[in-house]
PDB file of N, H, CA, C and O in Angstrom:
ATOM      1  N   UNK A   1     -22.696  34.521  10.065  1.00  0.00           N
ATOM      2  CA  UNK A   1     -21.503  34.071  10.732  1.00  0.00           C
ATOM      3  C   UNK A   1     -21.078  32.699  10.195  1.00  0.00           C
ATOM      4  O   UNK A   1     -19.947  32.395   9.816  1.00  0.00           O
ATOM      5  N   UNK A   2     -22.066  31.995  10.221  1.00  0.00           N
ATOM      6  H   UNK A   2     -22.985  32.243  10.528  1.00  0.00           H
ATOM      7  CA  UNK A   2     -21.908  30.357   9.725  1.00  0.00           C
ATOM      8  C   UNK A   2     -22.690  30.048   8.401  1.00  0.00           C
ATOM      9  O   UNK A   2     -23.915  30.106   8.304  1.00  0.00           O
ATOM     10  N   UNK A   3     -21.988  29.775   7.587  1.00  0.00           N
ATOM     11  H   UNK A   3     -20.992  29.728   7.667  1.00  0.00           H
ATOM     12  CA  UNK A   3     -22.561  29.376   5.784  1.00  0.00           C
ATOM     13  C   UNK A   3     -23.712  28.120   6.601  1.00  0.00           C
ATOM     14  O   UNK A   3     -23.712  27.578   7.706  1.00  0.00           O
ATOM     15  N   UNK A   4     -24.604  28.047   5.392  1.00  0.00           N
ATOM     16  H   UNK A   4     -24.604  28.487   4.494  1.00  0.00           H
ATOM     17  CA  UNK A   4     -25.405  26.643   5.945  1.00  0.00           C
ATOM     18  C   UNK A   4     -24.908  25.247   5.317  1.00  0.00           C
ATOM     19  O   UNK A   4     -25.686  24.293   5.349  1.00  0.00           O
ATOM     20  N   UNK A   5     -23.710  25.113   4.784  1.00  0.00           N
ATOM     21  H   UNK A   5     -23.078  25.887   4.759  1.00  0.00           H
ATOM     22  CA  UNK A   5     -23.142  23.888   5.546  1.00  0.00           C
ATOM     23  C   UNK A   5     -22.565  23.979   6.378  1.00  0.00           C
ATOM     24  O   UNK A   5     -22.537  22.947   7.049  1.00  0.00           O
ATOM     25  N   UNK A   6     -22.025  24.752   6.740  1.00  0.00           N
ATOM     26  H   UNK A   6     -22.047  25.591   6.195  1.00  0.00           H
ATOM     27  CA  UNK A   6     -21.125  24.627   8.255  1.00  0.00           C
ATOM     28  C   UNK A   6     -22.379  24.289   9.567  1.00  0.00           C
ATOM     29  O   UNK A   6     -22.090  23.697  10.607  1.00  0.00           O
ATOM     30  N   UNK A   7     -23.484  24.699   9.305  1.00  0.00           N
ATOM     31  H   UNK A   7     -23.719  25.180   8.460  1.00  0.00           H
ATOM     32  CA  UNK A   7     -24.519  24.639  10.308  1.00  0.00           C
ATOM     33  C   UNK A   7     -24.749  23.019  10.400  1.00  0.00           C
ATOM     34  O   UNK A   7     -24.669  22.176  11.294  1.00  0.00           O
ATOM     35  N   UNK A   8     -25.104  23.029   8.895  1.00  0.00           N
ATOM     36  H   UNK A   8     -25.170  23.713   8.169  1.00  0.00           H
ATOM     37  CA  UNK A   8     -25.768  20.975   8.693  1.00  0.00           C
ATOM     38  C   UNK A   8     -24.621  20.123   9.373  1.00  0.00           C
ATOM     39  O   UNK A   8     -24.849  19.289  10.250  1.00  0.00           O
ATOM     40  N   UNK A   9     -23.592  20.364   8.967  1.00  0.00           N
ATOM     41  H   UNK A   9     -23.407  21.042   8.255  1.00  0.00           H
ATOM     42  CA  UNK A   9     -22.606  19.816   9.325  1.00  0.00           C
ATOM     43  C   UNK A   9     -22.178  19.861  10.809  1.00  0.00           C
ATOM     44  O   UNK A   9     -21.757  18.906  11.463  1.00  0.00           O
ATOM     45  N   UNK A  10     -22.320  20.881  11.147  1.00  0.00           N
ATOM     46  H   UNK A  10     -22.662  21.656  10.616  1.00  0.00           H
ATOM     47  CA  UNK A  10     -22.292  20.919  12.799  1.00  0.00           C
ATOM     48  C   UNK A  10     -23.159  20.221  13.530  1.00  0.00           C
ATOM     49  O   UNK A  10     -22.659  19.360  14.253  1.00  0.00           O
ATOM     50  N   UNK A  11     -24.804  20.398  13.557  1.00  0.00           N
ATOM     51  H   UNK A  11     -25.211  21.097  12.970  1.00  0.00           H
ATOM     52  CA  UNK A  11     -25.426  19.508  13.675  1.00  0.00           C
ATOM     53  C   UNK A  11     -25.369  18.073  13.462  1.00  0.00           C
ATOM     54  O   UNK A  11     -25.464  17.241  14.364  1.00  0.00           O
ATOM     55  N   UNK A  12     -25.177  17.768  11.967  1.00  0.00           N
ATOM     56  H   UNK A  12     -25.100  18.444  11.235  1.00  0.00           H
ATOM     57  CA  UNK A  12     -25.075  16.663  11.742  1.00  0.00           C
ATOM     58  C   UNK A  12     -23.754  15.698  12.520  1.00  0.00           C
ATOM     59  O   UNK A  12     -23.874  14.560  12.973  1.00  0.00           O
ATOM     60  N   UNK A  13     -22.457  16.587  12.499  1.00  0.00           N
ATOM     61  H   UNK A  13     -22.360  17.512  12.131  1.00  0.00           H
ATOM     62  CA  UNK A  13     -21.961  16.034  13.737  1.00  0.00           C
ATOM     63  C   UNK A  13     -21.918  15.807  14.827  1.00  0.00           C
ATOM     64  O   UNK A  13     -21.221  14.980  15.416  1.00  0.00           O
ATOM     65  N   UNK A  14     -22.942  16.790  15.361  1.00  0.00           N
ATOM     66  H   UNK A  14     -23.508  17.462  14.883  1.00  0.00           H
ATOM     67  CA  UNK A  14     -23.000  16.355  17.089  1.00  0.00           C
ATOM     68  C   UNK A  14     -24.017  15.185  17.162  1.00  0.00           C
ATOM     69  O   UNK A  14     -23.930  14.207  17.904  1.00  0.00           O
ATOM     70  N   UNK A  15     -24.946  15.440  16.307  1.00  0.00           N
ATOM     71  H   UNK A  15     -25.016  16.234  15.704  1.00  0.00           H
ATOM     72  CA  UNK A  15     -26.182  13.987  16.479  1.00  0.00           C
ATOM     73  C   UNK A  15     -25.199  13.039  16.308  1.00  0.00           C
ATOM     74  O   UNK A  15     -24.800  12.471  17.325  1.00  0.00           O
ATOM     75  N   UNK A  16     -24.655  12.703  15.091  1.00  0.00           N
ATOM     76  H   UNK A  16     -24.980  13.164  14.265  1.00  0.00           H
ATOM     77  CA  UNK A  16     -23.811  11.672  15.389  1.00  0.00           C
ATOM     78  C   UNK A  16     -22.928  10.984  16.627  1.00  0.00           C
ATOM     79  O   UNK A  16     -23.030   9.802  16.956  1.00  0.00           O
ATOM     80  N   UNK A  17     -22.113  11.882  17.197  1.00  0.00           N
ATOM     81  H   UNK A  17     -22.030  12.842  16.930  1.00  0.00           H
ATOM     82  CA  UNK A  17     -21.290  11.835  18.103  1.00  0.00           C
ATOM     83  C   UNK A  17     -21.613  11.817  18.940  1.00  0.00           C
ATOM     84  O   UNK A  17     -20.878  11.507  19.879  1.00  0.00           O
ATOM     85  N   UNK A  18     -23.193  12.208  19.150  1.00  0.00           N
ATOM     86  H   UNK A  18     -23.790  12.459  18.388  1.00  0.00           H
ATOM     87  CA  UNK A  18     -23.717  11.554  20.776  1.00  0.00           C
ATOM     88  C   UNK A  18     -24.326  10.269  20.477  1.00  0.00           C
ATOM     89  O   UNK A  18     -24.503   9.570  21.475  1.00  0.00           O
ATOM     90  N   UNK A  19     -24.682   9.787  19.399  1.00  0.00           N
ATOM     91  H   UNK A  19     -24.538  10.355  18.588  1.00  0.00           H
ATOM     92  CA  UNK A  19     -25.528   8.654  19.073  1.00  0.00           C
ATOM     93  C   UNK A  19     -24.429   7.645  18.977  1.00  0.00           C
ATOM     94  O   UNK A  19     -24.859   6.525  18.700  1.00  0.00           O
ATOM     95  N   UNK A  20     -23.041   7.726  19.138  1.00  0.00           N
ATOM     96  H   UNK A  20     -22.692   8.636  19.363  1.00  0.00           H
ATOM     97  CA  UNK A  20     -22.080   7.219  18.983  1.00  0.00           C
ATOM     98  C   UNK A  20     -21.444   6.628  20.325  1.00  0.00           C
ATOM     99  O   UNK A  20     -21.215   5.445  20.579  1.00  0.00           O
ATOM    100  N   UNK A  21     -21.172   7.976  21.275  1.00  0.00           N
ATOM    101  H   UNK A  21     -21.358   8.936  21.069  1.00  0.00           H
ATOM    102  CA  UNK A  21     -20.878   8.071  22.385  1.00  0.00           C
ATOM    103  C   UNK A  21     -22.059   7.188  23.401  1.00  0.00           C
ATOM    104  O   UNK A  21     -21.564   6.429  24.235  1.00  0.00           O
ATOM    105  N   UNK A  22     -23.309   7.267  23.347  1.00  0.00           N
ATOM    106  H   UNK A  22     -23.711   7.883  22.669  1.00  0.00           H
ATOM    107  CA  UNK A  22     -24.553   6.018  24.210  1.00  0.00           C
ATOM    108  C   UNK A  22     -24.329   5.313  23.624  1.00  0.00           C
ATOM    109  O   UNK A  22     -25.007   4.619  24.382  1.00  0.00           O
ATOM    110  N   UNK A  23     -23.761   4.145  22.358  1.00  0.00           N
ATOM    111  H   UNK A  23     -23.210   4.709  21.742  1.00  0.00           H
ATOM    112  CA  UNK A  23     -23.465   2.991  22.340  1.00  0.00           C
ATOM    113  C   UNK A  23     -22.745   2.467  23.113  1.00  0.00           C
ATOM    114  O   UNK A  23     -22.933   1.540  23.901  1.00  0.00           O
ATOM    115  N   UNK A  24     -21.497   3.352  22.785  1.00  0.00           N
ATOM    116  H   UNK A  24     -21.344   4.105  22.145  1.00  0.00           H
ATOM    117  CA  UNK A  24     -20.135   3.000  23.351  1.00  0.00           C
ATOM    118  C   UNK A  24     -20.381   2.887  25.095  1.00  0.00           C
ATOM    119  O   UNK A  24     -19.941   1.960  25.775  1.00  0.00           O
ATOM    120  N   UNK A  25     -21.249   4.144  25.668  1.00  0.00           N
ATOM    121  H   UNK A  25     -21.607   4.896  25.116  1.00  0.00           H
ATOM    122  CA  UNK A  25     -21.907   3.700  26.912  1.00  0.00           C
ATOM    123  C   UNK A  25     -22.155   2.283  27.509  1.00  0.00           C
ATOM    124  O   UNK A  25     -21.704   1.613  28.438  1.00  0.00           O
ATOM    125  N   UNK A  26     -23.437   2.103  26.164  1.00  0.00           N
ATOM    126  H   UNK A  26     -23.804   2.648  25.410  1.00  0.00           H
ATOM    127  CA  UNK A  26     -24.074   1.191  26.831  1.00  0.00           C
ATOM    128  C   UNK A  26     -22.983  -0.330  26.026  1.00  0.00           C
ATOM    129  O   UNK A  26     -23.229  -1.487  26.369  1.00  0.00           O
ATOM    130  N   UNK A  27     -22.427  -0.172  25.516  1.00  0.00           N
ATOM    131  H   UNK A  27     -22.227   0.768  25.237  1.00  0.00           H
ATOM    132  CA  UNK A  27     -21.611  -1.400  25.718  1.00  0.00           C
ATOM    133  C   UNK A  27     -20.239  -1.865  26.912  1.00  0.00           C
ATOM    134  O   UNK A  27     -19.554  -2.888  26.917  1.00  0.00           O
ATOM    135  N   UNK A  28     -20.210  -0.816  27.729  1.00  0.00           N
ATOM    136  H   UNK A  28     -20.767   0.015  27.725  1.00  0.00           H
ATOM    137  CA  UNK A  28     -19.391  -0.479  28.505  1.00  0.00           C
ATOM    138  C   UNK A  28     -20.078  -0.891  29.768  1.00  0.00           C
ATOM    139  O   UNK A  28     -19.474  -1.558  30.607  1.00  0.00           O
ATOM    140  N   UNK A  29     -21.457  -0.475  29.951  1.00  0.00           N
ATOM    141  H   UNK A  29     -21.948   0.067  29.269  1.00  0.00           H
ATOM    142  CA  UNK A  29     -22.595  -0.269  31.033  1.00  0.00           C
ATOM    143  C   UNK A  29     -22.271  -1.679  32.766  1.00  0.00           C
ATOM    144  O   UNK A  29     -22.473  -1.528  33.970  1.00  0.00           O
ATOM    145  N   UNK A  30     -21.745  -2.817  31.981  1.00  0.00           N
ATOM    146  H   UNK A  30     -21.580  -2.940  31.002  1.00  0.00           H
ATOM    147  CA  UNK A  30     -21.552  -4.230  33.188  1.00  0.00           C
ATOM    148  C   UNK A  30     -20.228  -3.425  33.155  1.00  0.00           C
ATOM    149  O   UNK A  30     -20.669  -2.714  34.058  1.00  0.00           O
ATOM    150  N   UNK A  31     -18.816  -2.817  32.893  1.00  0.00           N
ATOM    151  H   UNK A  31     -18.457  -3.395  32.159  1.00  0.00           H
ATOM    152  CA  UNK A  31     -18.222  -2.542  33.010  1.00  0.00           C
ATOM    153  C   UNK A  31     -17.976  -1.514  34.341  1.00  0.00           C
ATOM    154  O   UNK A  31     -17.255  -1.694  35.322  1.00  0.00           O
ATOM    155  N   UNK A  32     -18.862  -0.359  33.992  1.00  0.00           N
ATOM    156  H   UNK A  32     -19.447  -0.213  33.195  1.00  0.00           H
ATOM    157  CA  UNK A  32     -18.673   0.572  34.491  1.00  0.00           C
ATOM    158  C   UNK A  32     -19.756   0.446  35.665  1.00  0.00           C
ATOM    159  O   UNK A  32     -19.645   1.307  36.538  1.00  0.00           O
ATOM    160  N   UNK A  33     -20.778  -0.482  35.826  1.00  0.00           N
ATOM    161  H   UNK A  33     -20.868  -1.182  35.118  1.00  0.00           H
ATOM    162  CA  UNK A  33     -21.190  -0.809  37.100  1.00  0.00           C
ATOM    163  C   UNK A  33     -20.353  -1.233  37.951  1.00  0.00           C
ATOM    164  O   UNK A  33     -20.271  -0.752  39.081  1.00  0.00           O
ATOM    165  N   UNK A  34     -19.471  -2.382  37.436  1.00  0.00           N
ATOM    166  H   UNK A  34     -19.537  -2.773  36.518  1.00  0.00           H
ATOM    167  CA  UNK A  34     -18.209  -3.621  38.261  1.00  0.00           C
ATOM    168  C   UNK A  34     -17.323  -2.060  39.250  1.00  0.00           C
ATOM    169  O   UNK A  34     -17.494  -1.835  40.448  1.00  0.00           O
ATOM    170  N   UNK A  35     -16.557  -1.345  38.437  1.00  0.00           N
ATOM    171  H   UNK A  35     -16.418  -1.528  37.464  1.00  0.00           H
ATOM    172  CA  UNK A  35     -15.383  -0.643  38.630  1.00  0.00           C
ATOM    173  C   UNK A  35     -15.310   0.772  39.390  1.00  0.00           C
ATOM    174  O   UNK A  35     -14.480   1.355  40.087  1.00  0.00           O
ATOM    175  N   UNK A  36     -16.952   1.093  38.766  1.00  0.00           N
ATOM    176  H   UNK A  36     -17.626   0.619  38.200  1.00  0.00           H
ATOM    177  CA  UNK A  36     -17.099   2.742  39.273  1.00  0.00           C
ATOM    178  C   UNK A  36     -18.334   2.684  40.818  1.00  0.00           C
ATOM    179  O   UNK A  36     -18.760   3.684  41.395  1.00  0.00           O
ATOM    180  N   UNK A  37     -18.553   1.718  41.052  1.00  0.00           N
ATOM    181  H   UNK A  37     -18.206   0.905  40.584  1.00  0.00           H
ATOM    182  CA  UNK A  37     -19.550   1.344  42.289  1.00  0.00           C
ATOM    183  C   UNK A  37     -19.294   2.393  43.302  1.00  0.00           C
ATOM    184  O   UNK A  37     -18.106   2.535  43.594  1.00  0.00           O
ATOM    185  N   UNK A  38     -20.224   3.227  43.956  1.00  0.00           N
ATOM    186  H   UNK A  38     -21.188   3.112  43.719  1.00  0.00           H
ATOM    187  CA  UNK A  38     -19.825   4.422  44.720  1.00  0.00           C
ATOM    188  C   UNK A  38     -19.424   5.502  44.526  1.00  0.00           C
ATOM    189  O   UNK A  38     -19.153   6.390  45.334  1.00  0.00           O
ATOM    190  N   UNK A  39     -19.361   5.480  43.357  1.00  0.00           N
ATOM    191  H   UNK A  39     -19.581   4.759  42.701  1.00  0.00           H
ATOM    192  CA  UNK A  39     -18.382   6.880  42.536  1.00  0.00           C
ATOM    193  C   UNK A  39     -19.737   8.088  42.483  1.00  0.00           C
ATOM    194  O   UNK A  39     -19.544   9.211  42.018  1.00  0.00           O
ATOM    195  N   UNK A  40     -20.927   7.702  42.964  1.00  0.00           N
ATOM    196  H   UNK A  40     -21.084   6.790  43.342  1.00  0.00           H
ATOM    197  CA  UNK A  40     -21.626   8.241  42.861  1.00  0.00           C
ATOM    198  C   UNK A  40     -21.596   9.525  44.441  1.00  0.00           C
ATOM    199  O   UNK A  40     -21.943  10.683  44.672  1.00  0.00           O
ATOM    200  N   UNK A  41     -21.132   8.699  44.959  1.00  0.00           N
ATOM    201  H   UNK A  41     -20.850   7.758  44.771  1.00  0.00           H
ATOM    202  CA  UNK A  41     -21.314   9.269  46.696  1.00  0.00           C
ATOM    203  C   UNK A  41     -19.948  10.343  46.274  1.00  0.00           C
ATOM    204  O   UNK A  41     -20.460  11.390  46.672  1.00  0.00           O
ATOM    205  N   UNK A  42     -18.881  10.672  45.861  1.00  0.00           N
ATOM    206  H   UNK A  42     -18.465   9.821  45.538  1.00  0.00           H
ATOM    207  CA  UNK A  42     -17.552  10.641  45.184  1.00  0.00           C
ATOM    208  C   UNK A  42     -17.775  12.380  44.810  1.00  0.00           C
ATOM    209  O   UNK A  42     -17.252  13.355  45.349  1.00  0.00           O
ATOM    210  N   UNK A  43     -18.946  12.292  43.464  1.00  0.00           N
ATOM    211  H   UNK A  43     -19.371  11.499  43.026  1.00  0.00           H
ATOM    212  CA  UNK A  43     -19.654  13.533  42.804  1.00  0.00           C
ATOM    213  C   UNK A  43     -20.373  13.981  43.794  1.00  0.00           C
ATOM    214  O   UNK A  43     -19.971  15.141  43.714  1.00  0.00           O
ATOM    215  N   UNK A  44     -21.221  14.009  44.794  1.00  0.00           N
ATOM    216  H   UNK A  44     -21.547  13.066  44.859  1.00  0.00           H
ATOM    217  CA  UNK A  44     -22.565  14.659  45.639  1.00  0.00           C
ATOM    218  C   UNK A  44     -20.771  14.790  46.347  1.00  0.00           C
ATOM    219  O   UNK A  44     -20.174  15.752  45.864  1.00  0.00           O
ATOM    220  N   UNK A  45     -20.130  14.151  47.136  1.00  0.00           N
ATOM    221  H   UNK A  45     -20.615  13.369  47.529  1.00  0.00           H
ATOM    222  CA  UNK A  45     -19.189  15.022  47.972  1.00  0.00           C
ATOM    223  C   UNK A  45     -18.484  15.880  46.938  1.00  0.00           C
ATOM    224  O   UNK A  45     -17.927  16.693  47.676  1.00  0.00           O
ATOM    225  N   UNK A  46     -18.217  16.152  45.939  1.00  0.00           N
ATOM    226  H   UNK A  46     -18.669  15.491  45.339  1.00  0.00           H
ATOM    227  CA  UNK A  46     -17.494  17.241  45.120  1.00  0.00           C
ATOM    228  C   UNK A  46     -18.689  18.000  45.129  1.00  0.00           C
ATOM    229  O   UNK A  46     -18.592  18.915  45.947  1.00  0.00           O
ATOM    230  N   UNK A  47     -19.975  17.980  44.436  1.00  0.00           N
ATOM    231  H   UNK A  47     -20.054  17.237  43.772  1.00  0.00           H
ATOM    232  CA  UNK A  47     -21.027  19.051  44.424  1.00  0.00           C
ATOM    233  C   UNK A  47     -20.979  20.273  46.070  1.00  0.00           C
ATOM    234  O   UNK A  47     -20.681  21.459  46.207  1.00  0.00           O
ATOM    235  N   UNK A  48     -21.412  19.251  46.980  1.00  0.00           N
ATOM    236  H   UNK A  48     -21.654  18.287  46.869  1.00  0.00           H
ATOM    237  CA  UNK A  48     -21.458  19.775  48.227  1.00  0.00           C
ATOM    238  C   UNK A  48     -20.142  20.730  48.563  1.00  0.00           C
ATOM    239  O   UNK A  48     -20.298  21.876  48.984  1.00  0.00           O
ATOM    240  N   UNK A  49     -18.849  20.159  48.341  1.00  0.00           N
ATOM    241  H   UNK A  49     -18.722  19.228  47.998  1.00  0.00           H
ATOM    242  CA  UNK A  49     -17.984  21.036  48.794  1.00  0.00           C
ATOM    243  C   UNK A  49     -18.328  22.328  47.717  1.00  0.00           C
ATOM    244  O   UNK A  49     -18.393  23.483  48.139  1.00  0.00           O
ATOM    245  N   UNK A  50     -18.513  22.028  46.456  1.00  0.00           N
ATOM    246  H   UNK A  50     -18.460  21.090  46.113  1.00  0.00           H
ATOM    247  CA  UNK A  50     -18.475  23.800  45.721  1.00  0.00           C
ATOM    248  C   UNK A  50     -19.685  24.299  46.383  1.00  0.00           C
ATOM    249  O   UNK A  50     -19.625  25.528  46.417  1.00  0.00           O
ATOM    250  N   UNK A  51     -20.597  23.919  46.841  1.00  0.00           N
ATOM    251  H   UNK A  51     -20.646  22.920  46.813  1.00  0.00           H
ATOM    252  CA  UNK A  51     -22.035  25.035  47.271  1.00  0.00           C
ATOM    253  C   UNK A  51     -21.613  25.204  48.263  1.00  0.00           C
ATOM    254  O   UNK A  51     -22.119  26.238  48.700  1.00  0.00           O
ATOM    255  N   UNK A  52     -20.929  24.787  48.958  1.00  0.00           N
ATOM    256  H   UNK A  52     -20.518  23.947  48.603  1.00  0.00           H
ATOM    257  CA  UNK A  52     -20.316  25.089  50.629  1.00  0.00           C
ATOM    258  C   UNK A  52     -19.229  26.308  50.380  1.00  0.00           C
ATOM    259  O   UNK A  52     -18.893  26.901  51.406  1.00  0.00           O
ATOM    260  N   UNK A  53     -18.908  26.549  49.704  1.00  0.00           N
ATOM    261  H   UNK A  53     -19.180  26.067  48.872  1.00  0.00           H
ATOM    262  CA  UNK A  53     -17.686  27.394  48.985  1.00  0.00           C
ATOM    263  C   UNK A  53     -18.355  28.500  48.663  1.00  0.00           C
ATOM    264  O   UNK A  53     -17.906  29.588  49.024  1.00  0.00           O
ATOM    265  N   UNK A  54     -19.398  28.426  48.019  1.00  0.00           N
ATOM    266  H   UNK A  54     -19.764  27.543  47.726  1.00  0.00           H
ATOM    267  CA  UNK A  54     -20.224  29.441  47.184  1.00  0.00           C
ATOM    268  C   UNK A  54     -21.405  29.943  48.676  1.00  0.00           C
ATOM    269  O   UNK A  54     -22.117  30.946  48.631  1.00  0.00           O
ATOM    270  N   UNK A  55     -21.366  29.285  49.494  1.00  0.00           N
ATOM    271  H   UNK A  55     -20.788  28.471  49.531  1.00  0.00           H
ATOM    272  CA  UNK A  55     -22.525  29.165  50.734  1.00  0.00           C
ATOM    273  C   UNK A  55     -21.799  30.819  51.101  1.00  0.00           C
ATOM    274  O   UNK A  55     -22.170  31.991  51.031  1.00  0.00           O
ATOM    275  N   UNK A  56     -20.324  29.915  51.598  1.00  0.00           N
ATOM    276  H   UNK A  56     -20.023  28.963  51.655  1.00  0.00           H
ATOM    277  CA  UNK A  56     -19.676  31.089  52.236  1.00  0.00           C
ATOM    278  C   UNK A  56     -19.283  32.170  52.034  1.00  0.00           C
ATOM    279  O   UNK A  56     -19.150  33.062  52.871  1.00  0.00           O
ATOM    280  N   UNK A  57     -18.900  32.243  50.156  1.00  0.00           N
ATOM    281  H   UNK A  57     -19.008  31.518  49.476  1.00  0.00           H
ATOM    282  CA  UNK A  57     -18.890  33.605  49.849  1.00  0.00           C
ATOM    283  C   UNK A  57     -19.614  34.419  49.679  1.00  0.00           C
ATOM    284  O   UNK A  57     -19.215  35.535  49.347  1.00  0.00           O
ATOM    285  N   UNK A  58     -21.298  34.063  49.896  1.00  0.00           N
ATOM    286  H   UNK A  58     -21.622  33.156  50.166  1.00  0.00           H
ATOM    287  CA  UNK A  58     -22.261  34.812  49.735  1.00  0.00           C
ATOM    288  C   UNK A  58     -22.509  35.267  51.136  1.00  0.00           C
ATOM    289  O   UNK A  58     -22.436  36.482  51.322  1.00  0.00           O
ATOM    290  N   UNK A  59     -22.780  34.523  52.119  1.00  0.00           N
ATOM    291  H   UNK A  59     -22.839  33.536  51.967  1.00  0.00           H
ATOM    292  CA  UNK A  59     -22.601  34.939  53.774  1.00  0.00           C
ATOM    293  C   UNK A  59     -21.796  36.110  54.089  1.00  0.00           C
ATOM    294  O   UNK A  59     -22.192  37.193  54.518  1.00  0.00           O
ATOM    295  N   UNK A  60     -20.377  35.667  53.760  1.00  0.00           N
ATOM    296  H   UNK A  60     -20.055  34.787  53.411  1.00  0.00           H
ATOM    297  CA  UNK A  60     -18.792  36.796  54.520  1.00  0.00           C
ATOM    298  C   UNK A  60     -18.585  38.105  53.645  1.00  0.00           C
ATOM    299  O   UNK A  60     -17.858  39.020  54.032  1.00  0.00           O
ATOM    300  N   UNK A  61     -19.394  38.139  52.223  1.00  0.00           N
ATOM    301  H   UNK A  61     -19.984  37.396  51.908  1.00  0.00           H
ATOM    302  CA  UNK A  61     -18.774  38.816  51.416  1.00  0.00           C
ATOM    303  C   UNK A  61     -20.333  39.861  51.413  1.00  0.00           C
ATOM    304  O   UNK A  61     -20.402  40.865  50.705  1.00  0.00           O
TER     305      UNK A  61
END
C-alpha cells in the first residue's frame, strides 16, 4: 500500500511534529497555567455529560 519512503517519512514526520509540538508546550507551560486555571473541572464536566448520555442509552434502549 505504502512504498518505504512514504513509511520513513511518515514516521519520520510524526516524531518530529510531536517533538516539536512539547516544546512549543513547554514554552507556553507559565502561560497556559495563568489563563486555562480550572479548565480542568470544564473537561471531567464534558466527559461526565457524554457517559451520562451513553448511561442512558444503554438503560432505555
Amino acid at each position: 500500500m505504502f512504498t518505504n519512503g512514504q513509511l520513513i517519512f511518515g514516521i519520520l514526520f510524526a516524531v518530529v511534529f510531536a517533538i516539536v509540538i512539547l516544546f512549543a508546550y513547554r514554552k507556553d507551560l507559565k502561560l497556559h497555567r495563568k489563563y486555562y486555571k480550572g479548565s480542568v473541572w470544564v473537561l471531567i464536566a464534558f466527559i461526565s455529560f457524554i457517559l451520562m448520555i451513553a448511561a442512558i442509552k444503554f438503560i432505555f434502549v
